[in-house]
C-alpha positions as MATLAB code, in Angstrom:
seq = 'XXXXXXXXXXXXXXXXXXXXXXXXXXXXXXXXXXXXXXXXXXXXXXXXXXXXXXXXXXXXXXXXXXXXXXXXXXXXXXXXXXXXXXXXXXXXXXXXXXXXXXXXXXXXXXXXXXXXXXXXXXXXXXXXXXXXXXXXXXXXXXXXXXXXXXXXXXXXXXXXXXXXXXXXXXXXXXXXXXXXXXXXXXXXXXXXXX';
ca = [
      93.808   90.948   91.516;
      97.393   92.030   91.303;
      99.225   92.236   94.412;
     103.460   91.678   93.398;
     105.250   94.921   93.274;
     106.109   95.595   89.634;
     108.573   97.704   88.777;
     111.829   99.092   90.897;
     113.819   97.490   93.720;
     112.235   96.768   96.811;
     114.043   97.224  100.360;
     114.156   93.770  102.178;
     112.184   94.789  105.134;
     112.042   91.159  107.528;
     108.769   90.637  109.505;
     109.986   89.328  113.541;
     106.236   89.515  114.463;
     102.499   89.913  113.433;
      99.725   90.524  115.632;
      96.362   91.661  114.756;
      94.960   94.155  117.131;
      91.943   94.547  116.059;
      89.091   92.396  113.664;
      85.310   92.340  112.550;
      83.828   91.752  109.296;
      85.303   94.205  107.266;
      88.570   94.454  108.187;
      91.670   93.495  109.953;
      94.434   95.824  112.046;
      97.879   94.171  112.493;
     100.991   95.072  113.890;
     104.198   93.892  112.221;
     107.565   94.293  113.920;
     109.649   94.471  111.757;
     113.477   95.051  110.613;
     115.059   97.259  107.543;
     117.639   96.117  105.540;
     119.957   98.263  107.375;
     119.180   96.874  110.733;
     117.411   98.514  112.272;
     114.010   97.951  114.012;
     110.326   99.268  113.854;
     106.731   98.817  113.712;
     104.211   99.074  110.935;
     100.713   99.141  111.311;
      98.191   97.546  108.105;
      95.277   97.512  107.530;
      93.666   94.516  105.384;
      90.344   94.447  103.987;
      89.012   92.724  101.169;
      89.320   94.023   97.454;
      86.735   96.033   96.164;
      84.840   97.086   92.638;
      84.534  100.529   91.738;
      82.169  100.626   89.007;
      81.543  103.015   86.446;
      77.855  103.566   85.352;
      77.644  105.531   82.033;
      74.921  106.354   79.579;
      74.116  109.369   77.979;
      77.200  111.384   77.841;
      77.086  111.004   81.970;
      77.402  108.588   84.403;
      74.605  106.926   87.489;
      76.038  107.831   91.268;
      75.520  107.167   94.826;
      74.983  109.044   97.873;
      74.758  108.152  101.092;
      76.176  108.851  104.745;
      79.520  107.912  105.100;
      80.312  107.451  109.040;
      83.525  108.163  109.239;
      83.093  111.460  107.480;
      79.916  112.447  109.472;
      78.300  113.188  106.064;
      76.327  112.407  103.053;
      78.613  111.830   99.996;
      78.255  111.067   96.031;
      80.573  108.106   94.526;
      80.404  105.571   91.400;
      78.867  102.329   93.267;
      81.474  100.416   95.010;
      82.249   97.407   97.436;
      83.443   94.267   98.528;
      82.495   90.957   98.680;
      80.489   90.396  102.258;
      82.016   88.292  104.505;
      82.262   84.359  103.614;
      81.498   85.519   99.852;
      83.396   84.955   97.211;
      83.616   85.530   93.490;
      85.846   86.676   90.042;
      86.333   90.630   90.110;
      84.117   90.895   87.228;
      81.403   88.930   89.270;
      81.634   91.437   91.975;
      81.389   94.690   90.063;
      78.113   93.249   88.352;
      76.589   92.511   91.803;
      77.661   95.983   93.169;
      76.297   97.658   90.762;
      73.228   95.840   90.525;
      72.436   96.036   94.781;
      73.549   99.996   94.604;
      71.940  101.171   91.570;
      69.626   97.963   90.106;
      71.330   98.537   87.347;
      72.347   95.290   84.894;
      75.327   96.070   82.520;
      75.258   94.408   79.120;
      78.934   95.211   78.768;
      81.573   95.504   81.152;
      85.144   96.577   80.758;
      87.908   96.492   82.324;
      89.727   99.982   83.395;
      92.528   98.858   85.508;
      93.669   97.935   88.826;
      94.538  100.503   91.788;
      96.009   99.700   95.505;
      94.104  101.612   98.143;
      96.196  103.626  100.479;
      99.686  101.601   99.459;
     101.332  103.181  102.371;
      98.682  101.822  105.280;
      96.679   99.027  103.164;
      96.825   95.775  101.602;
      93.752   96.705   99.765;
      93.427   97.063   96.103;
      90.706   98.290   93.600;
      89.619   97.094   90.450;
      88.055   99.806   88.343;
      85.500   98.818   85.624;
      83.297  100.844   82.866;
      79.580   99.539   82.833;
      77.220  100.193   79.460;
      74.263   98.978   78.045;
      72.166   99.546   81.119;
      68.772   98.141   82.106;
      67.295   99.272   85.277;
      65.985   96.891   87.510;
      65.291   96.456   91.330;
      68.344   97.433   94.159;
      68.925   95.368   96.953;
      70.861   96.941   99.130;
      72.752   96.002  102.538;
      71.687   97.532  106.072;
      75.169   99.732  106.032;
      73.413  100.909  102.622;
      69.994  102.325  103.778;
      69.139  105.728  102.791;
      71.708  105.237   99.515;
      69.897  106.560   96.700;
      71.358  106.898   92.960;
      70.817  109.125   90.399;
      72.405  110.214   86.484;
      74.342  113.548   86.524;
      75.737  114.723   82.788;
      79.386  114.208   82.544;
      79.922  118.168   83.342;
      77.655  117.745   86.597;
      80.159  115.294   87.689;
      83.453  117.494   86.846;
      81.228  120.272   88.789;
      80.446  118.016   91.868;
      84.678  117.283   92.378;
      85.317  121.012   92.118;
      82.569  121.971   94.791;
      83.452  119.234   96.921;
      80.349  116.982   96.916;
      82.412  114.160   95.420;
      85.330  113.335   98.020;
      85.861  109.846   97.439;
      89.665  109.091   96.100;
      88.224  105.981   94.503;
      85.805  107.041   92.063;
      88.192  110.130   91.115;
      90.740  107.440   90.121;
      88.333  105.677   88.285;
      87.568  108.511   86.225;
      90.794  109.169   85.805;
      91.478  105.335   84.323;
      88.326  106.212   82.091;
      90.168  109.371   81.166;
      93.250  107.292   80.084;
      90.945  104.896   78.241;
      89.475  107.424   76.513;
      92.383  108.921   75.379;
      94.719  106.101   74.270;
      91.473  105.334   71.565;
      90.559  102.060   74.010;
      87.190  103.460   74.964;
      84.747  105.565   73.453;
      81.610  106.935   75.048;
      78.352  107.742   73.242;
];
């Protein structure tokens, strides 16, 4: 995935020392000290994690979601299917979003395209997203993680989905900038939906 800065001028900002503070399978904490290009000195805290898929399901004039109990939220949320590698995995973006989407959902894509690439959180996060549009569907059996039990997934109509972002049952950032990307798509004549 793309991680060099691409456009503008970029203050020098000179790492003195790293630490990581905190670490378990999923992610990293570290503590930079760091100094500006003025001078001056600071801290900066970042969190690393591994890149992720967010996957778009869509069939029907509507797209195949998730829910399932995000901890951190203390609630039950819907998203597109989404994730990372697990730990000691490895594997080409593309390879990932197919085996997302198949554990999630049990859906198999026959075609899989490419919406773009998004970093999470830029400010706090070395984390980025790539965003992908799955069609030609086949269901077949999930196989999902033990963080994943209770996920379930189910096909909403493309106006279901608008409605679930304006009543607040889709919160996730991710799979609103996905649909934005598809949005993009859609309009500069790259993708068209059935």
């Amino acid at each position: 995935m793309h991680t060099e800065p691409t456009s503008g001028t970029e203050p020098e900002i000179r790492t003195l020392a790293s630490s990581v503070i905190y670490s378990d399978n999923w992610m990293r904490l570290r503590k930079d000290e760091i100094e500006r290009a003025d001078g001056s000195h600071g801290t900066y805290a970042v969190v690393e994690r591994d890149n992720f898929a967010v996957i778009i399901p869509a069939e029907n004039g509507g797209f195949f979601l998730v829910e399932e109990y995000r901890y951190p939220l203390g609630r039950r949320c819907w998203s597109f299917p989404q994730g990372s590698f697990p730990k000691g995995e490895d594997g080409t973006p593309e390879e990932l979003a197919r085996t997302e989407l198949a554990q999630e959902t049990g859906l198999r894509a026959a075609n899989l395209a490419r919406l773009g690439t998004l970093s999470a959180s830029h400010g706090s996060s070395s984390q980025y997203g790539e965003y992908w549009l799955a069609t030609g569907l086949i269901q077949g059996p999930t196989d999902l993680e033990p963080e994943e039990l209770g996920l379930r997934h189910e096909w909403v109509p493309r106006a279901g989905f608008e409605a679930m972002i304006r009543d607040e049952r889709i919160v996730d950032d991710s799979s609103l900038a996905g649909y934005a990307l598809l949005l993009l798509a859609e309009r500069r004549g790259e993708i068209s939906l059935p």
